[in-house]
ChimeraX commands (.cxc) that place a marker at each C-alpha (Angstrom):
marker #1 position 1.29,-2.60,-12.82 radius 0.5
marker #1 position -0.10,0.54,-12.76 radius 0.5
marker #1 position -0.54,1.27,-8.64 radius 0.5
marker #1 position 2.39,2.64,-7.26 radius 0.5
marker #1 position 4.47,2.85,-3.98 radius 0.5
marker #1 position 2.65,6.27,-3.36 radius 0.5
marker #1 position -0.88,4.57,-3.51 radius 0.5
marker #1 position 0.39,1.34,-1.78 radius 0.5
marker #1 position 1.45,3.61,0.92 radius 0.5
marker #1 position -1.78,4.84,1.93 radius 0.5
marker #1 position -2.91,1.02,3.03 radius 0.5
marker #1 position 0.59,-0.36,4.03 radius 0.5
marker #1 position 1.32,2.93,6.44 radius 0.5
marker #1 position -1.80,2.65,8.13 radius 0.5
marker #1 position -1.22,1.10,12.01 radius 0.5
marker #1 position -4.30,-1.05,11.90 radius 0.5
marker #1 position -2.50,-2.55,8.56 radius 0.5
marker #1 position 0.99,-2.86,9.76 radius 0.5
marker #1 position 0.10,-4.86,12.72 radius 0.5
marker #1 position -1.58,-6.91,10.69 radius 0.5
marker #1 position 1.94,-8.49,9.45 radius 0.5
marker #1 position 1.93,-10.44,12.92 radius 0.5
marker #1 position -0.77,-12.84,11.64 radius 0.5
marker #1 position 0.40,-15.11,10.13 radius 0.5
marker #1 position 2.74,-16.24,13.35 radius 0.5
marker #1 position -0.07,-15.52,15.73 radius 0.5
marker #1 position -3.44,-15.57,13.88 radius 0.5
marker #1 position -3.81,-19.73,14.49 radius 0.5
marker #1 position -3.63,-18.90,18.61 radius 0.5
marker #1 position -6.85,-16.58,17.89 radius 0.5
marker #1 position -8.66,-18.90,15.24 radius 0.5
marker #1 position -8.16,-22.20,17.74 radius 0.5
marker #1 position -9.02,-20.28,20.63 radius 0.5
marker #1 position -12.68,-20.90,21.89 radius 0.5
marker #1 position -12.99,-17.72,24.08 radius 0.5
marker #1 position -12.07,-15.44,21.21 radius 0.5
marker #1 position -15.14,-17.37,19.32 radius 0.5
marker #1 position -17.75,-17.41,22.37 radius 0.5
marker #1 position -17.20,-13.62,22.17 radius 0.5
marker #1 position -17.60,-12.92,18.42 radius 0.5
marker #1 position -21.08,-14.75,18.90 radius 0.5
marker #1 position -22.44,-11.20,19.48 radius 0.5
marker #1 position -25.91,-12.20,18.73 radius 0.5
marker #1 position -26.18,-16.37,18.94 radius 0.5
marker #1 position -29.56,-15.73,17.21 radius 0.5
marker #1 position -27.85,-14.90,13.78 radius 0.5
marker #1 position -26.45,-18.49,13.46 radius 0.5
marker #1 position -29.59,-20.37,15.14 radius 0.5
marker #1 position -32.35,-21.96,13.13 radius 0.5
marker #1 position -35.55,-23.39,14.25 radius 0.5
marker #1 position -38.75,-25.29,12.90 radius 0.5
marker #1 position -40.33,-22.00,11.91 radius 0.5
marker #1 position -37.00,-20.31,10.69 radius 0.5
marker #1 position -33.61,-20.18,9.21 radius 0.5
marker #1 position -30.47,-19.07,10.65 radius 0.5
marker #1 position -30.44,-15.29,9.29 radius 0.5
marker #1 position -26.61,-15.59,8.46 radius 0.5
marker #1 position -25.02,-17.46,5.39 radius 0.5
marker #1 position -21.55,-17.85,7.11 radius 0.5
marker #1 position -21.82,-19.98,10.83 radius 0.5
marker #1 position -19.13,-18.34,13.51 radius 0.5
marker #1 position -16.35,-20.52,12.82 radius 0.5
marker #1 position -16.56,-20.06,9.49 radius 0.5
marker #1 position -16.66,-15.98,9.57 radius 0.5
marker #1 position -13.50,-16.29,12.02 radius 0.5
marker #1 position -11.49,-18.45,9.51 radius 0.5
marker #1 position -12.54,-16.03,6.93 radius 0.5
marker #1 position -11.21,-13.24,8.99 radius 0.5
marker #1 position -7.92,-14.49,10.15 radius 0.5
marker #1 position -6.86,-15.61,6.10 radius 0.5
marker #1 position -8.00,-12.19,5.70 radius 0.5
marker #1 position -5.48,-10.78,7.81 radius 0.5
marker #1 position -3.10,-12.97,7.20 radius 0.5
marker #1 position -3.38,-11.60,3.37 radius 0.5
marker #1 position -2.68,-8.12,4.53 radius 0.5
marker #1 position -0.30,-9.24,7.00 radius 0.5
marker #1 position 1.60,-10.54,3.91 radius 0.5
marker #1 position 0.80,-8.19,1.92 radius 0.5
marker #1 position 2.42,-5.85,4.61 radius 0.5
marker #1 position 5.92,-7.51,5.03 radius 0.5
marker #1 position 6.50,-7.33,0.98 radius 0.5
marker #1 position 5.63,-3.33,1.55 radius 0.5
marker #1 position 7.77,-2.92,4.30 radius 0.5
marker #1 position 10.82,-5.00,2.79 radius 0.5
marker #1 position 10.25,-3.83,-0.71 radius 0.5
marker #1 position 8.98,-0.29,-0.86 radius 0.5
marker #1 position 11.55,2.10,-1.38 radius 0.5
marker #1 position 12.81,4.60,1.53 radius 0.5
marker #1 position 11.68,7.99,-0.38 radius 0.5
marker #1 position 8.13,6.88,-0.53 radius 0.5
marker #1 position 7.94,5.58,2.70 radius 0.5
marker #1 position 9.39,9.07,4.29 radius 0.5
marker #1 position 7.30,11.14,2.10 radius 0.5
marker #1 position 3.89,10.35,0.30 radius 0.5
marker #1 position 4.23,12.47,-2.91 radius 0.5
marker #1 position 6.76,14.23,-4.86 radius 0.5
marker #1 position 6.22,17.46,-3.63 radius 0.5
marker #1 position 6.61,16.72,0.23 radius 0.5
marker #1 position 9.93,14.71,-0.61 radius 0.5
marker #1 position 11.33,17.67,-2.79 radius 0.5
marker #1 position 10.63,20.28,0.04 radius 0.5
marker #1 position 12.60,18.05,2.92 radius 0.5
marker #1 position 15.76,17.86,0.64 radius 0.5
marker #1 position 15.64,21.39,0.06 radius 0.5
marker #1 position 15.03,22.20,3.60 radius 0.5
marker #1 position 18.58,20.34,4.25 radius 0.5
marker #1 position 20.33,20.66,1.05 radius 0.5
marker #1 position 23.94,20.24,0.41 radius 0.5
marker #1 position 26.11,19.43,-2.62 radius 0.5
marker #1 position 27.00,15.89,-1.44 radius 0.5
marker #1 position 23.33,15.18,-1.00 radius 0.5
marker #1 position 22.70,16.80,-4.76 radius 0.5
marker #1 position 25.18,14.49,-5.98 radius 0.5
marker #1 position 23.82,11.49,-4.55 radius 0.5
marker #1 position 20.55,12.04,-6.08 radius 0.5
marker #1 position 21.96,12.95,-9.37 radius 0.5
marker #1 position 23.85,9.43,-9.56 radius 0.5
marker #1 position 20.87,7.62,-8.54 radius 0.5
marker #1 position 19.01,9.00,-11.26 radius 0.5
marker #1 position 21.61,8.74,-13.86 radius 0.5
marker #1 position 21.78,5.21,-12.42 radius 0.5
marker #1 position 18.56,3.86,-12.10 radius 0.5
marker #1 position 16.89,0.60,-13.38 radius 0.5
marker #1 position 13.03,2.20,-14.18 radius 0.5
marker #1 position 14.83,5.34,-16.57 radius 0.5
marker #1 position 12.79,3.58,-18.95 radius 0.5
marker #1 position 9.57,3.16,-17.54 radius 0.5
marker #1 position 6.28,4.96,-19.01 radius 0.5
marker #1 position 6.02,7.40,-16.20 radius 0.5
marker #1 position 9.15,8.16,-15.44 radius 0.5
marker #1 position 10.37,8.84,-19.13 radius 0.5
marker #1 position 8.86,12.61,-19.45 radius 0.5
marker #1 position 10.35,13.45,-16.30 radius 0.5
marker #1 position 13.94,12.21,-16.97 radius 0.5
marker #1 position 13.51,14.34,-20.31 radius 0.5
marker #1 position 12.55,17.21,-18.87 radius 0.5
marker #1 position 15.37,17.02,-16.06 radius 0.5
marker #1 position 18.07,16.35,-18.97 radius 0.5
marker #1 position 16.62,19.67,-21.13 radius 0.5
marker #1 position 16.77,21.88,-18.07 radius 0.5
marker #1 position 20.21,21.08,-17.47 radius 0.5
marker #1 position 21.02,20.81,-21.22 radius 0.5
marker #1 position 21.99,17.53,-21.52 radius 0.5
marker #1 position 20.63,14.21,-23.61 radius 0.5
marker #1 position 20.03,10.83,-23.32 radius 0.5
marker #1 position 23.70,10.11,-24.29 radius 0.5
marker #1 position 24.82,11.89,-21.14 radius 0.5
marker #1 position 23.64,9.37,-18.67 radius 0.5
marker #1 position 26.52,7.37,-19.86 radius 0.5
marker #1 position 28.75,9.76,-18.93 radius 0.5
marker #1 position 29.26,10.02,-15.31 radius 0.5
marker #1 position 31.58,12.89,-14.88 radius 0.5
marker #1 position 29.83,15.27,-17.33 radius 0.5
marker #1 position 26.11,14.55,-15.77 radius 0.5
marker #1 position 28.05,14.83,-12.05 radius 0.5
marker #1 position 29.11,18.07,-13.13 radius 0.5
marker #1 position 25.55,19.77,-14.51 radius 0.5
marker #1 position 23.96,18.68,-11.65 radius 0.5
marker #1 position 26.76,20.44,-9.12 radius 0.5
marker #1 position 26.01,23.71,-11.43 radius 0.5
marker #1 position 22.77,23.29,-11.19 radius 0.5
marker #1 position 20.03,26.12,-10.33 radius 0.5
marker #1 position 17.36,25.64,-7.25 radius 0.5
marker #1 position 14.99,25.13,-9.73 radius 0.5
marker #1 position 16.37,22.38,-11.87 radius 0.5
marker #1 position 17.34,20.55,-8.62 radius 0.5
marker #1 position 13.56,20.26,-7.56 radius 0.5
marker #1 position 13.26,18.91,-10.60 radius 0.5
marker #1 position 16.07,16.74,-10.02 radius 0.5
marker #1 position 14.18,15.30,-6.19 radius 0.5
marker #1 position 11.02,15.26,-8.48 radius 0.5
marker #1 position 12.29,13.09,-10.89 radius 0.5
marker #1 position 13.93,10.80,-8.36 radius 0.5
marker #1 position 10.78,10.35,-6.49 radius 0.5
marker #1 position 8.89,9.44,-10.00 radius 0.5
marker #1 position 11.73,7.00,-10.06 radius 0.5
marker #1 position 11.47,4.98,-7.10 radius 0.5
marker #1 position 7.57,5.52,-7.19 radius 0.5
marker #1 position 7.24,2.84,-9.90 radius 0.5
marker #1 position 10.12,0.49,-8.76 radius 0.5
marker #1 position 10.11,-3.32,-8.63 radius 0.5
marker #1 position 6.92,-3.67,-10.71 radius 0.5
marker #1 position 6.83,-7.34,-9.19 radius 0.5
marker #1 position 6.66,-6.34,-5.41 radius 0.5
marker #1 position 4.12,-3.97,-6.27 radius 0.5
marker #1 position 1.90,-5.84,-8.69 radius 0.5
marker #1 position 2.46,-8.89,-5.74 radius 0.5
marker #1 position 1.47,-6.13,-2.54 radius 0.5
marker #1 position -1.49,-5.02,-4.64 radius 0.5
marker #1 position -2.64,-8.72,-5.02 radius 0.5
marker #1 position -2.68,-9.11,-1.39 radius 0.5
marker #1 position -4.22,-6.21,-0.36 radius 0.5
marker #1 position -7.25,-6.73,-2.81 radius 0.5
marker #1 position -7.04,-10.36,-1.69 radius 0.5
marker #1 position -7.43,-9.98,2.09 radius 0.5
marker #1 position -9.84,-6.54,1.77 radius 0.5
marker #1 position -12.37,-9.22,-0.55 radius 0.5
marker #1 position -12.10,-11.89,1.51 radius 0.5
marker #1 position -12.59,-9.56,4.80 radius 0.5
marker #1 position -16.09,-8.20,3.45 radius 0.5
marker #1 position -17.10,-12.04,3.07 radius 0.5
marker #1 position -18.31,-11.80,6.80 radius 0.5
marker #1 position -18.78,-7.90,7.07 radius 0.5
marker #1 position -21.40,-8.02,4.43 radius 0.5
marker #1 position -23.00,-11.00,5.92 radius 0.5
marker #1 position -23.37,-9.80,9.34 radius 0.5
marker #1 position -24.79,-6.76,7.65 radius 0.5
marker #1 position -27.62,-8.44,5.43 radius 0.5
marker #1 position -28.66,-9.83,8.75 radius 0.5
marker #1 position -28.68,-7.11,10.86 radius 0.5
marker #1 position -30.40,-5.44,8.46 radius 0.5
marker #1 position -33.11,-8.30,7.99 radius 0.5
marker #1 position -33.56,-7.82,11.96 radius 0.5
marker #1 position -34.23,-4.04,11.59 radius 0.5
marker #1 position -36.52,-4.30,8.82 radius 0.5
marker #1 position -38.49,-6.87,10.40 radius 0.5
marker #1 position -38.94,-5.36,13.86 radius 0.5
marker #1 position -39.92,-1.65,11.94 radius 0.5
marker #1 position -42.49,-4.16,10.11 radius 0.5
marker #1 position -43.71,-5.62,12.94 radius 0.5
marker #1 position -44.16,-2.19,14.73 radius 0.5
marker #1 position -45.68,-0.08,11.92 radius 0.5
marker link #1:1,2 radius 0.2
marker link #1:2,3 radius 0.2
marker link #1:3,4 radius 0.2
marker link #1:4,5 radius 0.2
marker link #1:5,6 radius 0.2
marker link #1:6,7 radius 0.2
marker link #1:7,8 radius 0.2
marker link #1:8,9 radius 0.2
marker link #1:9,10 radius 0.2
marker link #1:10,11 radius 0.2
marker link #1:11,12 radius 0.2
marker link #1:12,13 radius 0.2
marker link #1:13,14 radius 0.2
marker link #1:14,15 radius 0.2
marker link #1:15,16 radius 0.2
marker link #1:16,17 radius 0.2
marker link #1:17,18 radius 0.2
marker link #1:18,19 radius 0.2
marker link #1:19,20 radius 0.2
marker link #1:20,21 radius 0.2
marker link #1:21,22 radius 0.2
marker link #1:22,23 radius 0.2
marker link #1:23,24 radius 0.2
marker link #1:24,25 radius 0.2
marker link #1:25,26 radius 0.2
marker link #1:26,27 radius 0.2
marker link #1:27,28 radius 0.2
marker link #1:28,29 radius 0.2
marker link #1:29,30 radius 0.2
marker link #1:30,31 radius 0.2
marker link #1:31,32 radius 0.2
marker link #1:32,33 radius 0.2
marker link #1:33,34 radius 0.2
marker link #1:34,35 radius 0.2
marker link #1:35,36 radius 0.2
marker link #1:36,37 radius 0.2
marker link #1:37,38 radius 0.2
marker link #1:38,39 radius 0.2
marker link #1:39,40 radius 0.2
marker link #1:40,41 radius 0.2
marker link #1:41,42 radius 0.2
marker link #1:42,43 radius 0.2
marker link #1:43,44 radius 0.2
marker link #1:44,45 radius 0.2
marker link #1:45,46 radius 0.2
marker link #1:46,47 radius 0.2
marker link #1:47,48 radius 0.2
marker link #1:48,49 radius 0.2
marker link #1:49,50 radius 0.2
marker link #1:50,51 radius 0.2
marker link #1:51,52 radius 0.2
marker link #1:52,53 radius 0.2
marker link #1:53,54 radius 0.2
marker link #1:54,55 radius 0.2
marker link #1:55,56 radius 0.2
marker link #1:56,57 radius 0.2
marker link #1:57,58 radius 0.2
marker link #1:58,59 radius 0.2
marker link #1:59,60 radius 0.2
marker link #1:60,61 radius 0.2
marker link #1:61,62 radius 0.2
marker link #1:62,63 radius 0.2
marker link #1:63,64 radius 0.2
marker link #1:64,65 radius 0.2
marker link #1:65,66 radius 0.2
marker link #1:66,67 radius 0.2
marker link #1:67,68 radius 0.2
marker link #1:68,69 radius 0.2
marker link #1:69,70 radius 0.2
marker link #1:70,71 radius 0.2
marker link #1:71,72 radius 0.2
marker link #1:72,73 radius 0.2
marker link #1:73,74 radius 0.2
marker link #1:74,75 radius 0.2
marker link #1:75,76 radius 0.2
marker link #1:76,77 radius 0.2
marker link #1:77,78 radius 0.2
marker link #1:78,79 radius 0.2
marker link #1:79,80 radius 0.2
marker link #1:80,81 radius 0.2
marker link #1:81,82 radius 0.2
marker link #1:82,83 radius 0.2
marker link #1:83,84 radius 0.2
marker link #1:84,85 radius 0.2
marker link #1:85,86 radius 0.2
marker link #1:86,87 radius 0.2
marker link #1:87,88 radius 0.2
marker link #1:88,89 radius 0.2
marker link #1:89,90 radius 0.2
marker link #1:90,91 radius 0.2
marker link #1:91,92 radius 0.2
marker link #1:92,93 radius 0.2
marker link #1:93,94 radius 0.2
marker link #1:94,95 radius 0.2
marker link #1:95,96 radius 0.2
marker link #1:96,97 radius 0.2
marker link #1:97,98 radius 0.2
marker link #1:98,99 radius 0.2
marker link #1:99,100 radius 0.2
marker link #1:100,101 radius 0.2
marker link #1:101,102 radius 0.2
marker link #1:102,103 radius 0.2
marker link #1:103,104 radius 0.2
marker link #1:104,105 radius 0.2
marker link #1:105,106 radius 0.2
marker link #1:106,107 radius 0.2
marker link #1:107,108 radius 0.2
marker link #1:108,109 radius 0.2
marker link #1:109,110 radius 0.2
marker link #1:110,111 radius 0.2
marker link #1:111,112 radius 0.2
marker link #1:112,113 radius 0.2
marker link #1:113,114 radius 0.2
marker link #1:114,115 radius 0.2
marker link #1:115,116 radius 0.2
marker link #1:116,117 radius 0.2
marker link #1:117,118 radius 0.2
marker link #1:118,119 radius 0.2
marker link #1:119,120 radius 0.2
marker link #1:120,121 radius 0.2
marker link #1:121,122 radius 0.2
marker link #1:122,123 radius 0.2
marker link #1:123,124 radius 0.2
marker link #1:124,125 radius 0.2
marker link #1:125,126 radius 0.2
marker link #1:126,127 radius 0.2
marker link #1:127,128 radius 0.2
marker link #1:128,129 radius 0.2
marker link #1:129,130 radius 0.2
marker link #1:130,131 radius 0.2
marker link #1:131,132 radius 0.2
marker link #1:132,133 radius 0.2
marker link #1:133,134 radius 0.2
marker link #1:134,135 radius 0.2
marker link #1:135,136 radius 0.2
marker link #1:136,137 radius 0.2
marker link #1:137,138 radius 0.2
marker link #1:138,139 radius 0.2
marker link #1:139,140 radius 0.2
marker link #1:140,141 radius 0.2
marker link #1:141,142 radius 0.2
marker link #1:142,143 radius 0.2
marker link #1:143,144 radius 0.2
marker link #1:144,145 radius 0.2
marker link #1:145,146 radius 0.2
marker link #1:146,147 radius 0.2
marker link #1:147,148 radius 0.2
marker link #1:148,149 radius 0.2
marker link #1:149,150 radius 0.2
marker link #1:150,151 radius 0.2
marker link #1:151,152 radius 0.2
marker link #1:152,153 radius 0.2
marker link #1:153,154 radius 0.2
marker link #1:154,155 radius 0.2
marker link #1:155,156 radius 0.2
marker link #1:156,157 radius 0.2
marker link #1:157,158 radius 0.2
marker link #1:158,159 radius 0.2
marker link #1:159,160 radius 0.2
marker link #1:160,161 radius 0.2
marker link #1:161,162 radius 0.2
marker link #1:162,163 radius 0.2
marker link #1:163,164 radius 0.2
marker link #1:164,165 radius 0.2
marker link #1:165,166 radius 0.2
marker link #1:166,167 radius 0.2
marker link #1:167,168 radius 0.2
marker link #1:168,169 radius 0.2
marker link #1:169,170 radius 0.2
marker link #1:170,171 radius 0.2
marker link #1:171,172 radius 0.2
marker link #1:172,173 radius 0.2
marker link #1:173,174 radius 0.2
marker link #1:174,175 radius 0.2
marker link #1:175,176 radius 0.2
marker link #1:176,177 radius 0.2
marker link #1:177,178 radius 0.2
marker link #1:178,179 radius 0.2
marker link #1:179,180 radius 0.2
marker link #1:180,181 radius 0.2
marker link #1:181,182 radius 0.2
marker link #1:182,183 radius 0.2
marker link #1:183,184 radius 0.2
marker link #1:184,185 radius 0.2
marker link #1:185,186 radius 0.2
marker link #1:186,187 radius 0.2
marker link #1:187,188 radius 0.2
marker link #1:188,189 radius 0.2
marker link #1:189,190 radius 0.2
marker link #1:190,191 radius 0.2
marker link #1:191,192 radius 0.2
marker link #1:192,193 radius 0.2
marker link #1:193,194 radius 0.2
marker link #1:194,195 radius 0.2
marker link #1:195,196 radius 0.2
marker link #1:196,197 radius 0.2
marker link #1:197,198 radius 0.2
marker link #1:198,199 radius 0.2
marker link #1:199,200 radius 0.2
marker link #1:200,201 radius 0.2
marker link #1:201,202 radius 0.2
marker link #1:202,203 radius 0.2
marker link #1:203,204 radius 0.2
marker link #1:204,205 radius 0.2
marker link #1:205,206 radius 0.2
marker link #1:206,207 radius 0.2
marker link #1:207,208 radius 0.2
marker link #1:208,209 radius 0.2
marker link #1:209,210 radius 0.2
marker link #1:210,211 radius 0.2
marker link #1:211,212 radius 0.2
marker link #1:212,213 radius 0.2
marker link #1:213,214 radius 0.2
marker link #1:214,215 radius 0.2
marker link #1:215,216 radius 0.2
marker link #1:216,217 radius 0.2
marker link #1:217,218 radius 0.2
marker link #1:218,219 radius 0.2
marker link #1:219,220 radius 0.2
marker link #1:220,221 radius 0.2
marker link #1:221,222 radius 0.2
view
């Protein structure tokens, strides 16, 4: 899948988003709830048709609230697989470069280490984007692919390692978790396309009337 945690996290970090993740526990109390759909009827007019005209909307009230709430309850799902599945790093940090600068604003050897191991550890050293990164973190410290094998000899380069091979070394590990757990990210970018689609059902029909109502009262008055 080729959106990552980093893009992910500029929908699933939004507030209006997150709260969405209550919907699907509390979204049926607004869809069954008459009041709530008495005051969406903004304009009753929309929905109304008469001998000499049709109802300027597509979608009837109900139906545009139903449409809404699955809509949430998309993102709301969408949502809880971010929030579960999305790795810590991206969440704390929304590129590479702001994630490399913390760690080096609080660096210390045991933190060095830790990051070292879970590169030399990690399940996506294989993956596409992550691949020229790993390489160029293994030539700067002068070590190859066989290395990663070998715990105490990687431990060791990366304890002797220069300030500028180890912001390569937070670089690397934020490519890392950036495109981790291809499934939760190809199944959060389902729902988020999902909900956002089914969402501008009702936006865009609302729209095309309003705008039928301003074009025919400019007509009307020209």
């Amino acid at each position: 899948m080729f959106v990552s945690w980093a893009m992910l996290r500029h929908v699933g970090a939004t507030p209006i988003v997150r709260a969405t993740v209550l919907m699907p526990f509390v979204g049926y109390l607004i869809v069954f709830n008459a009041q709530i759909g008495q005051w969406l009827s903004l304009i009753p007019d929309l929905d109304t048709s008469t001998a000499n005209s049709k109802p300027l909307t597509y979608l009837n009230g109900q139906l545009r609230l139903i449409l809404i709430y699955y809509a949430l309850v998309l993102l709301g799902l969408g949502t809880a697989v971010y929030q579960i599945y999305c790795p810590g790093i991206i969440k704390s940090a929304s590129n590479a470069s702001d994630f490399t600068q913390e760690q080096l604003a609080d660096l210390s050897d045991s933190r060095v280490l830790v990051a070292g191991e879970a590169i030399r550890t990690h399940r996506n050293l294989n993956h596409a984007s992550a691949q020229s990164r790993v390489a160029t973190l293994l030539s700067e410290l002068n070590l190859t692919d066989e290395h990663l094998g070998s715990p105490a000899i990687f431990q060791k380069a990366i304890s002797n390692s220069l300030r500028s091979q180890r912001v390569t070394l937070f670089d690397t590990l934020y490519c890392l978790e950036n495109w981790n757990r291809r499934w939760a990210r190809t199944a959060v970018s389902f729902l988020y396309a999902a909900g956002f689609t089914v969402l501008l059902l009702p936006t865009l029909d609302i729209f095309q009337a309003t705008f039928r109502i301003a074009l025919s009262y400019v007509w009307e008055n020209s």
